[in-house]
LUMBADO-465395 format. One record per residue (C-alpha): residue number from 1; x, y, z. Coordinates in nm, 3 decimals. Each point is the difference from the previous one (the first is absolute). Layout:
k->NUM, x->X, y->Y, z->Z
...
***
This chain:
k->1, x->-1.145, y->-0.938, z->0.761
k->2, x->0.135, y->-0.304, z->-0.248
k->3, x->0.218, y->-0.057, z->-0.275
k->4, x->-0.202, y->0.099, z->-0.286
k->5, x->0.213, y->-0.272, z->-0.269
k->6, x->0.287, y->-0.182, z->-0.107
k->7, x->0.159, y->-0.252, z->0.224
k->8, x->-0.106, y->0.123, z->0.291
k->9, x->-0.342, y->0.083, z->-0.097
k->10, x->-0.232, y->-0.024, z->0.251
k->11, x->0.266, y->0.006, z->0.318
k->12, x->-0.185, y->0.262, z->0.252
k->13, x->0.237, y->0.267, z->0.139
k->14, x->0.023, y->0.210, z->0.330
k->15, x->-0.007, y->0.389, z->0.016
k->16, x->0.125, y->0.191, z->0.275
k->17, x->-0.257, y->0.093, z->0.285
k->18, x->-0.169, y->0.376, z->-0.015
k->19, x->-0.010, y->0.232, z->-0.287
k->20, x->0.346, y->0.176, z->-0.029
k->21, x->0.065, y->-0.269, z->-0.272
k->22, x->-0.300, y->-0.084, z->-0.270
k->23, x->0.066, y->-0.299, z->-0.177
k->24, x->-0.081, y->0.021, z->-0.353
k->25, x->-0.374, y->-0.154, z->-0.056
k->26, x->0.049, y->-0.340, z->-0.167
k->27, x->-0.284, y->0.128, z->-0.298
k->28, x->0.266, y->0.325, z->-0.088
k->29, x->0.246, y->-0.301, z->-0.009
k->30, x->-0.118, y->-0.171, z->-0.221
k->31, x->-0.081, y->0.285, z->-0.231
k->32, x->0.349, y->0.090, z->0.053
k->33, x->0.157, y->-0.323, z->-0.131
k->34, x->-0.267, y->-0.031, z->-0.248
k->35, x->0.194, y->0.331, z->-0.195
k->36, x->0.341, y->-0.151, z->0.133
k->37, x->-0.057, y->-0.348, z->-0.152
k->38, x->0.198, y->0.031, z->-0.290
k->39, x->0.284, y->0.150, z->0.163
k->40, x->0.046, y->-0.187, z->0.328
k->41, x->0.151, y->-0.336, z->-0.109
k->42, x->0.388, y->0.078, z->0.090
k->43, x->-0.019, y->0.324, z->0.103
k->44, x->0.194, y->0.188, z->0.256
k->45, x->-0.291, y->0.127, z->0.270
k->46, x->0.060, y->0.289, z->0.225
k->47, x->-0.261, y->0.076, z->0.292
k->48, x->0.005, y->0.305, z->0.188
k->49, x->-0.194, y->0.051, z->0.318
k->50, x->-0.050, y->-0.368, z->-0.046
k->51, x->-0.183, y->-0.088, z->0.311
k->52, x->-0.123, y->-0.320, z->0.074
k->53, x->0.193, y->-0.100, z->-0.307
k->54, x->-0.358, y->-0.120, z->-0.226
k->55, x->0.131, y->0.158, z->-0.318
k->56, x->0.328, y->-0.037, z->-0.011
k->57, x->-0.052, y->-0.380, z->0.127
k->58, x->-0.309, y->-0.034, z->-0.306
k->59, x->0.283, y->0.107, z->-0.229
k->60, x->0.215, y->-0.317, z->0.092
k->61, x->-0.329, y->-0.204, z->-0.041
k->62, x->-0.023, y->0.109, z->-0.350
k->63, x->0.352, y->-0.052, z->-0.081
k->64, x->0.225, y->0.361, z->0.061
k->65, x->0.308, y->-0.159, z->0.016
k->66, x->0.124, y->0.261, z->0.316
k->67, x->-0.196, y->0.155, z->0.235
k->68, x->0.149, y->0.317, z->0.226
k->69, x->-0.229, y->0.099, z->0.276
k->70, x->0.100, y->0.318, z->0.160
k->71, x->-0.195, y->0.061, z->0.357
k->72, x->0.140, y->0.212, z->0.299
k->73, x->-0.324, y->-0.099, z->0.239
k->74, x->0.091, y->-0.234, z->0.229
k->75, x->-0.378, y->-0.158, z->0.020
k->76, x->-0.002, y->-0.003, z->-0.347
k->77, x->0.343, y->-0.169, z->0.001
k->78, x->-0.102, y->-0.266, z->0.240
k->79, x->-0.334, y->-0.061, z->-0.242
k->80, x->0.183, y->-0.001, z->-0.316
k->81, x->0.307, y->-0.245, z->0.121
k->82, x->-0.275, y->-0.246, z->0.168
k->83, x->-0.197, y->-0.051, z->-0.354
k->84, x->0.293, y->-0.061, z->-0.196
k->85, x->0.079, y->-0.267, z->0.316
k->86, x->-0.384, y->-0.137, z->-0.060
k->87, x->0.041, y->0.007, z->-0.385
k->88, x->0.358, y->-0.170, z->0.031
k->89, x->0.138, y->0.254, z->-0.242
k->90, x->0.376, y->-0.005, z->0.101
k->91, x->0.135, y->0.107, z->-0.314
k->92, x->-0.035, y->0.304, z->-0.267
k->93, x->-0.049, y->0.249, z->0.219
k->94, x->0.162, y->0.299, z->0.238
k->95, x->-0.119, y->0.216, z->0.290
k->96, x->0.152, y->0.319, z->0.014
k->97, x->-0.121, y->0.107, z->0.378
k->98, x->0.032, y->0.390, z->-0.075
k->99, x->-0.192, y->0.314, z->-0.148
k->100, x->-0.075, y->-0.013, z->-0.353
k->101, x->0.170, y->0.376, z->-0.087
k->102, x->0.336, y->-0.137, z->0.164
k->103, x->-0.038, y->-0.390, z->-0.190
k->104, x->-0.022, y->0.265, z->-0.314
k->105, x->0.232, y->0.218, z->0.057
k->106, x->0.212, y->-0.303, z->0.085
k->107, x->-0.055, y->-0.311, z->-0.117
k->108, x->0.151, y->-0.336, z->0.167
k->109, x->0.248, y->-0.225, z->-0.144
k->110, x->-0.077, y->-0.304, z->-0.152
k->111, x->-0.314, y->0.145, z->-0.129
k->112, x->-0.131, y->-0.089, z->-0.400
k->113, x->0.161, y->0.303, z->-0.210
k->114, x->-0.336, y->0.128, z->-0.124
k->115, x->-0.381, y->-0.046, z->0.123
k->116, x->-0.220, y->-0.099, z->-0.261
k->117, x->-0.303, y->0.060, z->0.225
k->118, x->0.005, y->0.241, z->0.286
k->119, x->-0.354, y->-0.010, z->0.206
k->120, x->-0.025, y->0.290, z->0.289
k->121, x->-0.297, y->0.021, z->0.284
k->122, x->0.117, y->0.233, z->0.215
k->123, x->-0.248, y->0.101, z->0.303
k->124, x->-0.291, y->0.161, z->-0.161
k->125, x->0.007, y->0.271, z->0.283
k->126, x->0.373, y->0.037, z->-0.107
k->127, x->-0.097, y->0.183, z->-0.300
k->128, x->0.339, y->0.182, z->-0.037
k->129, x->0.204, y->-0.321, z->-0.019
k->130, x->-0.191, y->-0.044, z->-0.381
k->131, x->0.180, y->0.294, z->-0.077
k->132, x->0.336, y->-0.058, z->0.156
k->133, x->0.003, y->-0.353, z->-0.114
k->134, x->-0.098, y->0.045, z->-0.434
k->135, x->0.206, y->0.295, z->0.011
k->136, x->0.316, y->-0.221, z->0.116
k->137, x->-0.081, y->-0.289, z->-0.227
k->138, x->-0.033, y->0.309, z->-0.299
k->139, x->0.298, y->0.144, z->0.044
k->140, x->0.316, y->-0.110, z->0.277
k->141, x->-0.174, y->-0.381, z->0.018
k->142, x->-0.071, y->-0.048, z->-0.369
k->143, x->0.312, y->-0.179, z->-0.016
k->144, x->-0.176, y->-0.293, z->0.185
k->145, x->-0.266, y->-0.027, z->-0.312
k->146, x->0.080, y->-0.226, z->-0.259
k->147, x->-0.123, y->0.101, z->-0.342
k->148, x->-0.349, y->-0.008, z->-0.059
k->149, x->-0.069, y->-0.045, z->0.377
k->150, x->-0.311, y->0.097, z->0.137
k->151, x->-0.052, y->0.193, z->0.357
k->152, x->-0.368, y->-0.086, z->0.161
k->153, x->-0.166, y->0.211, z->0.266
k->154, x->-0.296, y->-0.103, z->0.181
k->155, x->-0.148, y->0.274, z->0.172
k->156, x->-0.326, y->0.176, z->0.122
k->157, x->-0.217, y->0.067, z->-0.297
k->158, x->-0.094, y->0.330, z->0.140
k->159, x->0.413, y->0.074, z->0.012
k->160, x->0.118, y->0.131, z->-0.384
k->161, x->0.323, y->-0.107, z->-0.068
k->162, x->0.199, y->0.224, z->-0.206
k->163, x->-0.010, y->-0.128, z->-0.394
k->164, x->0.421, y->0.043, z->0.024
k->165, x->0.249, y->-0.001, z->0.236
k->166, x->0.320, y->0.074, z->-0.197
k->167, x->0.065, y->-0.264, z->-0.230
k->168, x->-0.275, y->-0.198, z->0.138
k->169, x->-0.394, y->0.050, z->-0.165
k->170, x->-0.277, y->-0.142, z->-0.007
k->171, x->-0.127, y->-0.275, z->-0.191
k->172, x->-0.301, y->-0.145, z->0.164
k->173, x->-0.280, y->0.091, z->0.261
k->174, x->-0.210, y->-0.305, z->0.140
k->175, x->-0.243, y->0.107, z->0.244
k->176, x->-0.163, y->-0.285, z->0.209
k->177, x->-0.234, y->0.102, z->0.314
k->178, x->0.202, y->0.262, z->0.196
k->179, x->0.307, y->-0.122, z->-0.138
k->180, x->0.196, y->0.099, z->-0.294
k->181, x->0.319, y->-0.142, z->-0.201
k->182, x->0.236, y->0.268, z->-0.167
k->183, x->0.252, y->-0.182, z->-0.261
k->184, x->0.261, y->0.218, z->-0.075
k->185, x->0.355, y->-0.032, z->-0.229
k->186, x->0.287, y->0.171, z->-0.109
k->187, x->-0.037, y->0.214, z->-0.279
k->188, x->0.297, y->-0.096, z->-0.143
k->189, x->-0.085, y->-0.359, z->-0.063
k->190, x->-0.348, y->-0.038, z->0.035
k->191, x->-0.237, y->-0.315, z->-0.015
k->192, x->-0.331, y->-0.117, z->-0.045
k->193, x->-0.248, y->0.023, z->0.315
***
């Protein structure tokens, strides 16, 4: 797994050991940032179920000026704080070391007022945290989405996302080998996938 571009392109990162956390394939990655291109210069990054930390950490390669990585597992943690260490990235970024429906439900202090981008890879055997997860940033969580953010999913391509989740729906489907990307925003303000 490496840094797919910006400063730190090319910088190879660590993933936790066994398969209760799947790293996000560097090729979905770069697809990913690909769509995000335009938008990620200055933007305020949340990543949920962030793992070894490769997306939220390509996000500060490419410019997001703040990073949030929210990860309860303590493998993950351990993963996710030593390639930030390798990468020297000491700066534009928090770890919030709890669940993702209670960093929702309540978010920390000191945090940027609104996400512009909000990426989620929950377990893909966790199918019910999808659910749990869009519905919160739809409806009690939208508060955390500033206008014309945009919500991204990766998930099993097999697994069919809902096409809304209260003020959240759909914009985009990329499918890419067994993987899939759902982009979702709020009705309300919209934007351009």
């Amino acid at each position: 797994m490496r840094i797919i571009a910006g400063r730190l392109g090319s910088r190879r990162l660590d993933a936790p050991d066994g398969l209760a956390t799947r790293p996000t394939s560097d090729r979905l990655r770069e697809t990913l940032f690909n769509v995000l291109a335009p938008r990620i210069e200055g933007a305020a990054f949340l990543d949920l179920y962030a793992g070894s930390g490769a997306v939220g950490i390509e996000a500060l390669s490419r410019g997001a000026a703040q990073v949030v990585f929210v990860e309860r597992a303590h493998a993950a943690l351990s993963v996710l704080r030593g390639n930030l260490a390798k990468l020297a990235v000491r700066d534009r970024f928090h770890i919030h070391t709890t669940g993702v429906a209670a960093f929702l439900r309540r978010p920390a202090r000191g945090l940027p007022l609104a996400f512009d981008l909000v990426f989620l890879d929950p377990p893909y055997d966790a199918a019910e945290e999808y659910a749990t997860t869009l519905s919160l940033l739809g409806s009690a969580a939208a508060g955390l989405l500033a206008e014309n953010a945009q919500v991204i999913a990766e998930h099993r391509r097999k697994l069919r996302l809902e096409e809304r989740y209260e003020k959240l729906h759909r914009l985009r489907l990329l499918e890419q080998g067994d993987a899939a990307l759902s982009f979702y925003t709020d009705e309300t303000t919209g934007a351009a996938a």
